[in-house]
Residue frames relative to the residue before (quaternion, step in Angstrom):
aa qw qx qy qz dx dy dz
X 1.0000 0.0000 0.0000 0.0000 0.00 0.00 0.00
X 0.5430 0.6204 -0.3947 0.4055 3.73 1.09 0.26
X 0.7979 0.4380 -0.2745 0.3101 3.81 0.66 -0.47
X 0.3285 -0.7188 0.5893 0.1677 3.28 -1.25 0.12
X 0.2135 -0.8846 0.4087 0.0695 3.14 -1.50 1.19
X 0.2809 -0.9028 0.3225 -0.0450 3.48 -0.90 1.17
X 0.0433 -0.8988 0.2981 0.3184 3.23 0.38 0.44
X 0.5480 -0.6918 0.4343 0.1805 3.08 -1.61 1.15
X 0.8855 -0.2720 0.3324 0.1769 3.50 -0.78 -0.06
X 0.6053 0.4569 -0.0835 0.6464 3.17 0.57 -2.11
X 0.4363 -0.6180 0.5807 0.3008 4.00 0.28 -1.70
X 0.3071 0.6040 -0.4356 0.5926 2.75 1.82 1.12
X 0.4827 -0.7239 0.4462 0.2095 3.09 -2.11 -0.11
X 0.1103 -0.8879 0.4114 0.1736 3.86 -0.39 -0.03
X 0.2967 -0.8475 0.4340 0.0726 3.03 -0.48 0.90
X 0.0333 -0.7719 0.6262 -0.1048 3.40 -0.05 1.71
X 0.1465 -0.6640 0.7287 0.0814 3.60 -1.61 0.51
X 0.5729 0.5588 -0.5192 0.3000 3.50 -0.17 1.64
X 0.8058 -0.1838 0.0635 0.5594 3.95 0.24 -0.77
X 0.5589 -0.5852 0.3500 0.4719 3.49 -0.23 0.27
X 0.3837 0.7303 -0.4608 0.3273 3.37 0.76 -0.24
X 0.5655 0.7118 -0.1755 0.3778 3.45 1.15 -1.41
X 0.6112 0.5055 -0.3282 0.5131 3.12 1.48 -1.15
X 0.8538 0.2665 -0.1546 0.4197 4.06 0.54 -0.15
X 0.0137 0.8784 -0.3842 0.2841 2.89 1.72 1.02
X 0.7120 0.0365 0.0359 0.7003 3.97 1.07 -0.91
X 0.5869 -0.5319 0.5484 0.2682 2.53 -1.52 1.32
X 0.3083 0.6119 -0.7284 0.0070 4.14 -1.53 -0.33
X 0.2503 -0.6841 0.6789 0.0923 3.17 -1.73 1.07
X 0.3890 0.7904 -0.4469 0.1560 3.37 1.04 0.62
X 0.6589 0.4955 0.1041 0.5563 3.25 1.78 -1.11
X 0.0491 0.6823 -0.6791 -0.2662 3.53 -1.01 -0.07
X 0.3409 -0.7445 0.5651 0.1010 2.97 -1.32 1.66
X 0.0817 0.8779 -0.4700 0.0424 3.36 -1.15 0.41
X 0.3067 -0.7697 0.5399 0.1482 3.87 -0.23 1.18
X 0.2587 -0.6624 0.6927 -0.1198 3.33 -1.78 1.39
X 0.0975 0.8673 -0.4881 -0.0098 3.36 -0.60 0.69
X 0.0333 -0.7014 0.7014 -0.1224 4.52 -0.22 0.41
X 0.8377 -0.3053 0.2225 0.3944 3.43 -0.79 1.38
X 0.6061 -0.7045 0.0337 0.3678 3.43 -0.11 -1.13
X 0.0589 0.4550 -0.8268 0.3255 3.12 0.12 2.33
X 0.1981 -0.5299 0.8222 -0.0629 3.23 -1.69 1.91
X 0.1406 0.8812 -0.4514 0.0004 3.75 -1.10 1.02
X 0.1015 -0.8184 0.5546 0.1109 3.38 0.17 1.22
X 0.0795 -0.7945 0.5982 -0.0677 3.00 -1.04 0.98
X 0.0957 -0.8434 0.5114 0.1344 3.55 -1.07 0.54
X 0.0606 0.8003 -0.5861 0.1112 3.99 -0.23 0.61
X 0.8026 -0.3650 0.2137 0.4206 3.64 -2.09 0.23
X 0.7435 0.0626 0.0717 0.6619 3.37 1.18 -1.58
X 0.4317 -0.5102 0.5563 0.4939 3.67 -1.06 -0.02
X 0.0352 -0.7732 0.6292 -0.0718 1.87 -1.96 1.04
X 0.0941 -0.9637 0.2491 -0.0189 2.88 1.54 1.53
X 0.5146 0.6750 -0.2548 0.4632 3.42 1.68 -1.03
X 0.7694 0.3923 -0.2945 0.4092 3.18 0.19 -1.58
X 0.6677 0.5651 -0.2182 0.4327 3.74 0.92 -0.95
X 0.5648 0.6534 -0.1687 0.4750 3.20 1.27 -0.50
X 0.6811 0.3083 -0.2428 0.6182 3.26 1.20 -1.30
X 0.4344 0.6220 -0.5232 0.3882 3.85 0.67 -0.93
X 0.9065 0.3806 -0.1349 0.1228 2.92 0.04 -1.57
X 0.4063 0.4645 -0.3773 0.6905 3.29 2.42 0.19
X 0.6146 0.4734 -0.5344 0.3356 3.55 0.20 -0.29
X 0.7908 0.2998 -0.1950 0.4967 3.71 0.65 -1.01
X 0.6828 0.3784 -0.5274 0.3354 3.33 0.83 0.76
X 0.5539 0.6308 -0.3432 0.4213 3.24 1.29 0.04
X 0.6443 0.5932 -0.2088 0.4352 3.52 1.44 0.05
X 0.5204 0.5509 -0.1741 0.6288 2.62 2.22 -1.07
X 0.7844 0.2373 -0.3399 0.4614 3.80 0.29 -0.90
X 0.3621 0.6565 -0.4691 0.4667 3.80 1.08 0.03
X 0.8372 0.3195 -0.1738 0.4085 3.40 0.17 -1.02
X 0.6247 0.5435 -0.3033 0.4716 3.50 1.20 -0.28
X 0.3952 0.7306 -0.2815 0.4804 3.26 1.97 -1.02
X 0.7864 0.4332 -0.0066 0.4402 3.72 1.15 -1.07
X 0.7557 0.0436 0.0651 0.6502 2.99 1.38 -0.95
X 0.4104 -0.7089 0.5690 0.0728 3.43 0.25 1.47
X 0.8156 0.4974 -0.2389 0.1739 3.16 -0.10 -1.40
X 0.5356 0.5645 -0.3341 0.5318 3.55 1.98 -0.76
X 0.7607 0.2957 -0.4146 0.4025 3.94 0.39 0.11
X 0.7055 0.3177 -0.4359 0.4598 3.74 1.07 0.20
X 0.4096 0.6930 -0.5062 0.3093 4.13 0.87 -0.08
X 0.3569 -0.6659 0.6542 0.0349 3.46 -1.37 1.29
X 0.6763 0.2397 -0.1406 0.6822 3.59 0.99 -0.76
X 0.6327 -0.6093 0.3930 0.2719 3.33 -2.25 0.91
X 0.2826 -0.7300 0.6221 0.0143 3.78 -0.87 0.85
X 0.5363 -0.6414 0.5188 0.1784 3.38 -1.03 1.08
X 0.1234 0.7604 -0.6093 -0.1880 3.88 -0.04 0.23
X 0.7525 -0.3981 0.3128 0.4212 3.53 -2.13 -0.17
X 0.8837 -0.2308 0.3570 0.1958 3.33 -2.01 0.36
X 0.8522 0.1023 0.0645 0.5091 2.40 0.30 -1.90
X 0.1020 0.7874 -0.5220 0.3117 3.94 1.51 0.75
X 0.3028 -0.8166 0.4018 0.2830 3.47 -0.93 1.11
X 0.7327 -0.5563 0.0042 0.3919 3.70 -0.90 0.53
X 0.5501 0.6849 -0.2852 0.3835 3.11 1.64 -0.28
X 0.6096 0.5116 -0.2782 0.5377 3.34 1.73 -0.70
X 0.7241 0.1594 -0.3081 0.5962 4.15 1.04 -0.39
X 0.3845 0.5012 -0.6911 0.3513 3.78 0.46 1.47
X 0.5619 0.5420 -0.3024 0.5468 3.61 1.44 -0.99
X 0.8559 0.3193 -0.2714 0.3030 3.65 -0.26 -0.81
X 0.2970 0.6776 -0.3823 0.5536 3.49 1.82 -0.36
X 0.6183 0.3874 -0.2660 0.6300 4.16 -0.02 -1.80
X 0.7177 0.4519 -0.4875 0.2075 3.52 -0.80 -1.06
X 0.6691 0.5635 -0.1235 0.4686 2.96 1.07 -2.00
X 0.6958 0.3349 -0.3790 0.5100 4.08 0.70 -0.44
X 0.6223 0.4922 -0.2727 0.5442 4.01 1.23 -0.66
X 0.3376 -0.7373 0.5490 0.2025 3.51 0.60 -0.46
X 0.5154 0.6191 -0.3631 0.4682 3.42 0.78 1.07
X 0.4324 -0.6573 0.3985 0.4714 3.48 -1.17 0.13
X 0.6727 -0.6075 0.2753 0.3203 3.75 -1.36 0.43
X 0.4945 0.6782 -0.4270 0.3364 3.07 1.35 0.06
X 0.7109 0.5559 -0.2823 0.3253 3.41 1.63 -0.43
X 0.6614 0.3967 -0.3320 0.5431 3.16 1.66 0.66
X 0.2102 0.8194 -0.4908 0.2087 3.09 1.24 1.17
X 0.6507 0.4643 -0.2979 0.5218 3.37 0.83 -1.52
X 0.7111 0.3260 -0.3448 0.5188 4.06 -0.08 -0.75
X 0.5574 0.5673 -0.3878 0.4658 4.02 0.13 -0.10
X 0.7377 0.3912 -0.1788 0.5204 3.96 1.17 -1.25
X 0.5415 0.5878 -0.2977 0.5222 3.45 1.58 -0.72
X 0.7491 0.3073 -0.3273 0.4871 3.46 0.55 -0.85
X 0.3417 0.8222 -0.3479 0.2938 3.51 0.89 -0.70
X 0.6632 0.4352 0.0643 0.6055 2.63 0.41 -2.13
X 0.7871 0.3824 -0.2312 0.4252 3.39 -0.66 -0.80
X 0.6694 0.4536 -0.3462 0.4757 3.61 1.01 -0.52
X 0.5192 0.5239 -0.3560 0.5738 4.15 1.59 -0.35
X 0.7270 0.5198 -0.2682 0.3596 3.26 0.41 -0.81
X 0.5101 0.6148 -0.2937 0.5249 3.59 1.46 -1.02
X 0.8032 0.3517 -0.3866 0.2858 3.66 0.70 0.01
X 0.7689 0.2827 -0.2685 0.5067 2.89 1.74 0.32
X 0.6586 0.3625 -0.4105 0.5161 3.31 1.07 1.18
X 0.2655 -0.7031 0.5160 0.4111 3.91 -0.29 0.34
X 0.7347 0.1360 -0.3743 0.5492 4.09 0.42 0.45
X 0.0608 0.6581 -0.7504 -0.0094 3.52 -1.05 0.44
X 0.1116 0.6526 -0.7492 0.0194 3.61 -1.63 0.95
X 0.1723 -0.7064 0.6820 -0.0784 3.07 -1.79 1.48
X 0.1717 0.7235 -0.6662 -0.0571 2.76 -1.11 1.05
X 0.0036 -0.8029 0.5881 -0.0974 3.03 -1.93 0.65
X 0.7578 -0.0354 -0.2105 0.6165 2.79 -0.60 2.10
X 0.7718 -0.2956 0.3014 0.4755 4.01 1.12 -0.26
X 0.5789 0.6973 -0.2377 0.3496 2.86 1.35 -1.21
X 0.1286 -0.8983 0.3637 0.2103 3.53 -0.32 0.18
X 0.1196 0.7477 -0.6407 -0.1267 4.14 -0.30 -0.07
X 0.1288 0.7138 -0.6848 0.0708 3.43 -1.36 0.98
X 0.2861 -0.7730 0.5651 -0.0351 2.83 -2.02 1.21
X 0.0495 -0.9795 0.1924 0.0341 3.37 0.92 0.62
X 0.0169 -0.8644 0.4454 0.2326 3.67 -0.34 -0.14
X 0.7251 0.2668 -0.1423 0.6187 3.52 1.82 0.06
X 0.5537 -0.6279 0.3047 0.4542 3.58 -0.80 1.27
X 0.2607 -0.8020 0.5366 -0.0320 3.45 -1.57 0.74
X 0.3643 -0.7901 0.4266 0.2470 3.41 -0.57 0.35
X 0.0969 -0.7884 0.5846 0.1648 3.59 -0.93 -0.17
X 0.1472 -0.7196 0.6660 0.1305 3.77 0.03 0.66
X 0.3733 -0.6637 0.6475 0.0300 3.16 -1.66 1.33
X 0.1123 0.7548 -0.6454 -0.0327 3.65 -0.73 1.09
X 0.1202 -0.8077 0.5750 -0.0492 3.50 -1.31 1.15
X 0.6777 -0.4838 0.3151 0.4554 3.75 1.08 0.79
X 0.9098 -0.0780 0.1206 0.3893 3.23 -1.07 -1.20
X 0.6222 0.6804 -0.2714 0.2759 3.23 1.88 -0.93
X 0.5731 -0.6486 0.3408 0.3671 3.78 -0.81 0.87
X 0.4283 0.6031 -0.4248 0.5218 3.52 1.47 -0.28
X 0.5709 0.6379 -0.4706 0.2139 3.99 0.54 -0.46
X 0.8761 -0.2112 0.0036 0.4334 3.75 -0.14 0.89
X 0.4285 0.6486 -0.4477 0.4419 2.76 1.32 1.86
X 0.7290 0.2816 -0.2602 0.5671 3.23 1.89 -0.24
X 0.3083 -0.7778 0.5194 0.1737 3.98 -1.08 -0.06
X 0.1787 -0.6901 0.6111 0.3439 3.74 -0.25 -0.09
X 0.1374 -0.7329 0.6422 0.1776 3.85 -0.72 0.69
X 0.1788 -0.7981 0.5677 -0.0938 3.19 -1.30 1.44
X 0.1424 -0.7859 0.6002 0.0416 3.84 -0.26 1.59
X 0.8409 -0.4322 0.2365 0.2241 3.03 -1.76 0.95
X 0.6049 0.5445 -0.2174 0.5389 3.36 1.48 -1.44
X 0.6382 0.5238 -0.4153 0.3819 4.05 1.07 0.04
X 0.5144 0.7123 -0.2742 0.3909 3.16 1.82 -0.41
X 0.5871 -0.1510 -0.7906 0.0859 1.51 -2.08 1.45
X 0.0554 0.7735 -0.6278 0.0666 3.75 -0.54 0.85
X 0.2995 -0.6538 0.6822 0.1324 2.76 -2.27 1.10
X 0.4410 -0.7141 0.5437 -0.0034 3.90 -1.40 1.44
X 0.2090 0.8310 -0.5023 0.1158 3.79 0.56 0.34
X 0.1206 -0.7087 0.6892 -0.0907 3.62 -1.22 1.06
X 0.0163 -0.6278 0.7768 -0.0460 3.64 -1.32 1.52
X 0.0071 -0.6879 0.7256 -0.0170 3.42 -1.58 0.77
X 0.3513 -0.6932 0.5954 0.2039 3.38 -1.43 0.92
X 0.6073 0.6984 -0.2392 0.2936 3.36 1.53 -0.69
X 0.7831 0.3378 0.1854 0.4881 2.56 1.29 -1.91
X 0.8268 0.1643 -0.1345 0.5208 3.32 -0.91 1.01
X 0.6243 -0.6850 0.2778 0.2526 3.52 -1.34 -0.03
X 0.3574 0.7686 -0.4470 0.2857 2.93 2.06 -0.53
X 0.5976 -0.5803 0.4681 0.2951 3.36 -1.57 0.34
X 0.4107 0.7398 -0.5199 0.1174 3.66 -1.08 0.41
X 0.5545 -0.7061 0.4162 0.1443 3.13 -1.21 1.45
X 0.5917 0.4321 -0.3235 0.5988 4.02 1.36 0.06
X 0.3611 -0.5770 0.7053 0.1981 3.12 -1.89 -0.41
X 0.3637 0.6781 -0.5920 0.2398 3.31 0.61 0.80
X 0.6345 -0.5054 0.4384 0.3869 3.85 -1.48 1.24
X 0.7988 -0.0676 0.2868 0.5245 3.88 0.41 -1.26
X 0.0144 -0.6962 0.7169 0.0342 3.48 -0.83 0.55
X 0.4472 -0.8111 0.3764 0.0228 3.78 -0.72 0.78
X 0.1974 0.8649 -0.4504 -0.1011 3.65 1.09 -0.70
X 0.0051 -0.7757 0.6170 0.1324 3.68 -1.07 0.34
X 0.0815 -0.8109 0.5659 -0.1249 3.64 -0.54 1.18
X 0.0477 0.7484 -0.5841 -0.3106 3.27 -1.04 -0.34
X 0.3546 0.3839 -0.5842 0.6210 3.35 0.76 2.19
X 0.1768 -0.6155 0.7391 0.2091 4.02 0.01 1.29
X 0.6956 0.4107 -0.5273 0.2635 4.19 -0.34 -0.59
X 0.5652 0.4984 -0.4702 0.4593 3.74 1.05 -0.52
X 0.6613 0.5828 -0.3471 0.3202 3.21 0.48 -1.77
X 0.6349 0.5524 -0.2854 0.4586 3.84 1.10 -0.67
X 0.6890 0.5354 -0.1744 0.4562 2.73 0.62 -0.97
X 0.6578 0.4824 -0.1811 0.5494 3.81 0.78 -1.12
X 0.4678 0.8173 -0.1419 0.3052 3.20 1.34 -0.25
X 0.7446 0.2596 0.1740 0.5899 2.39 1.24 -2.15
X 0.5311 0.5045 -0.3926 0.5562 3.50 1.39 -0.41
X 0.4947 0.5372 -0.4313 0.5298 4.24 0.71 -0.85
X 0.8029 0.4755 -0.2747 0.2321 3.08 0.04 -1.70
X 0.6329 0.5400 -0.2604 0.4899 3.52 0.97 -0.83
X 0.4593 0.6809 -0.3271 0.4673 3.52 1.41 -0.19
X 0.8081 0.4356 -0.0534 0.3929 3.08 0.47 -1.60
X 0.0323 -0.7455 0.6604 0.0847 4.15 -0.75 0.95
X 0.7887 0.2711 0.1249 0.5375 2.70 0.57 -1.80
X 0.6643 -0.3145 0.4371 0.5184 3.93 -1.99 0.37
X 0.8867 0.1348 -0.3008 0.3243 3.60 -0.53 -1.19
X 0.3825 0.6501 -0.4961 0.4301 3.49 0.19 1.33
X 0.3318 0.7459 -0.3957 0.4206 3.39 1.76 0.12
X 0.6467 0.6103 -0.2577 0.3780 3.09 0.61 -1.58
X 0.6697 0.5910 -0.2036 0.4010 3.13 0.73 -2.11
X 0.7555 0.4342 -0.2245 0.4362 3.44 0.47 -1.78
X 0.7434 0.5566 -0.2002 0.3121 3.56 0.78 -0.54
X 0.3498 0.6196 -0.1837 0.6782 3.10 2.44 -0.73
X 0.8741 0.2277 -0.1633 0.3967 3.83 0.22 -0.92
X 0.4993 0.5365 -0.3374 0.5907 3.68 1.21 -0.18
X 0.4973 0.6123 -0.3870 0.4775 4.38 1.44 -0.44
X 0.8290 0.3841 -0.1894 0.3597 3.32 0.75 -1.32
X 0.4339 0.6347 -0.3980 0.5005 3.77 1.57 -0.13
X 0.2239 -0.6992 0.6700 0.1096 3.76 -0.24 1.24
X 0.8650 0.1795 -0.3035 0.3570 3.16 -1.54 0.94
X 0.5121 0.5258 -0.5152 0.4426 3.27 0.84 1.68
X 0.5665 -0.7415 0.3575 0.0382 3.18 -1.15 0.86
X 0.6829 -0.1274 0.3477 0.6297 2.82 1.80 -1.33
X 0.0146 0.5083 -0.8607 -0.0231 3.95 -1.60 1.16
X 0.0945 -0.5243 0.8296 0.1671 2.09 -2.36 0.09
X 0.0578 0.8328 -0.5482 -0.0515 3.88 -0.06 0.63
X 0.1819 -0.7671 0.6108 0.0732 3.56 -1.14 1.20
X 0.0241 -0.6805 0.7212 -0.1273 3.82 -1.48 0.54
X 0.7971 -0.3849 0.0561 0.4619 3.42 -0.09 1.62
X 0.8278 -0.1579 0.1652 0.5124 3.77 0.00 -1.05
X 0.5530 0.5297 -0.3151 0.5606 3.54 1.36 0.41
X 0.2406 -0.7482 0.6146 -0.0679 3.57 -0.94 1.26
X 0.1839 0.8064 -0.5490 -0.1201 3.11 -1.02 0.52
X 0.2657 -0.7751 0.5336 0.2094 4.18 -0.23 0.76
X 0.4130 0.6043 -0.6746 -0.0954 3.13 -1.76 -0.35
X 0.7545 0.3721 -0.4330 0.3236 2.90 -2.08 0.64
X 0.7023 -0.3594 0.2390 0.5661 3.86 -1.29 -0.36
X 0.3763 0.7815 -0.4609 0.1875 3.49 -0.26 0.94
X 0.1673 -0.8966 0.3912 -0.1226 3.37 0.17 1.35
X 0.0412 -0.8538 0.5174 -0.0418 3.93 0.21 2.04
X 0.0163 0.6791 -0.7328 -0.0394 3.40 -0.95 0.20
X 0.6617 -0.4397 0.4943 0.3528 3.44 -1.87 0.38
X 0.2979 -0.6725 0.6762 -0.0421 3.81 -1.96 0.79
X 0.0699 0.7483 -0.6569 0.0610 3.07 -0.81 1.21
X 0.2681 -0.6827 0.6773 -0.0580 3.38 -0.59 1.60
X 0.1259 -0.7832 0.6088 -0.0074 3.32 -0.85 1.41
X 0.4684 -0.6467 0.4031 0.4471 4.01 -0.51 0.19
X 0.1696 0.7612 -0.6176 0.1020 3.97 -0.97 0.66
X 0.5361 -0.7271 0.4079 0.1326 3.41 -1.44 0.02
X 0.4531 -0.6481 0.4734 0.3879 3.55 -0.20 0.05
């Protein structure tokens, strides 16, 4: 939940964690980009045509369920640990508490990836590529290989590596915790933890649960050992200054980030 996305040239993404600005950092005519805002889900988003309306409403529709239900149950937007919610709870509230409950967190930490896919999952019927991001978070639908640049603060890995992501991975969720970086909450110091799902709420979620793992380099091990046992991931990548650590279907190559404008 700490980065920010940009597009890159090639028609890939990048993940920067500083002002939005970042988000138009390189020029690409591959896409029409286009920003969404609702209090504060901030969503850059990138698809055939804009399609600001449709994302717009999505995005009151699934907050207005979300504060509805909190309206009731207070307790689902301040809980650290997973919480049983109601029956009848709409689906966006047991996509969150479902992740929590396999991550072992509260559900608020698969909020941002849960609205990304959300969104991004309305949109998929009227664009054959739709990417959302939010807050870092990532949903993507693809029809041609893509990049992901990998920012981690201070670490030397910052925008030198990419995860490269083919069409057949689609629909897929892109999640990023940092103790370092940004404001999001977490109980480690870890440069970036990475998640790759195709449930962006888990992938968020799993995110932060790794992350809180991680202080130090030899905590890789640890964080990687415990992100194995969360069924319905795909893939970490977890960083900690100059020390990497991968597993699963996860596929880096080198990033070259030229200089461009919005």
């Amino acid at each position: 939940m700490c980065a920010r996305l940009s597009p890159q040239s090639d028609g890939g993404v990048f993940l920067v964690d500083q002002s939005r600005t970042y988000r138009h950092w390189i020029k690409d005519g591959d896409l029409v980009s286009f920003n969404v805002t609702v209090k504060e889900t901030d969503l850059y988003l990138r698809a055939q045509r804009s399609l600001k309306e449709e994302a717009l409403k999505a995005i009151l529709d699934y907050r207005d369920a979300l504060e509805r239900y909190i309206e009731h149950y207070p307790h689902f937007l301040t809980a650290l640990e997973p919480l049983p919610v109601t029956e009848d709870a709409p689906q966006i509230v047991r996509e969150m508490a479902e992740a929590a409950h396999k991550a072992g967190v509260g559900p608020m930490a698969a909020v941002a990836g849960a609205i990304a896919e959300g969104v991004g999952r309305k949109l998929m019927a009227l664009s054959p590529e739709v990417i959302v991001e939010n807050g870092g978070d990532i949903f993507l639908h693809i029809r041609k290989g893509r990049k992901v640049g990998v920012y981690a603060g201070d670490s030397p890995f910052t925008g030198e590596i990419a995860l490269e992501i083919e069409p057949e991975e689609t629909p897929l969720g892109i999640c990023t915790s940092s103790g370092t970086v940004g404001p999001s909450l977490s109980l480690g110091r870890a440069d970036a933890v990475i998640v790759l799902s195709p449930s962006a709420a888990l992938a968020d979620a799993a995110a932060t649960a790794t992350g809180n793992l991680v202080r130090e380099a030899g905590d890789i091990p640890k964080g990687i050992a415990f992100s194995q046992d969360i069924a319905g991931l795909r893939g970490v990548v977890i960083i900690k200054g100059d020390r990497i650590g991968v597993w699963g279907r996860v596929k880096l190559s080198g990033v070259e980030v030229g200089e461009g404008g919005g």
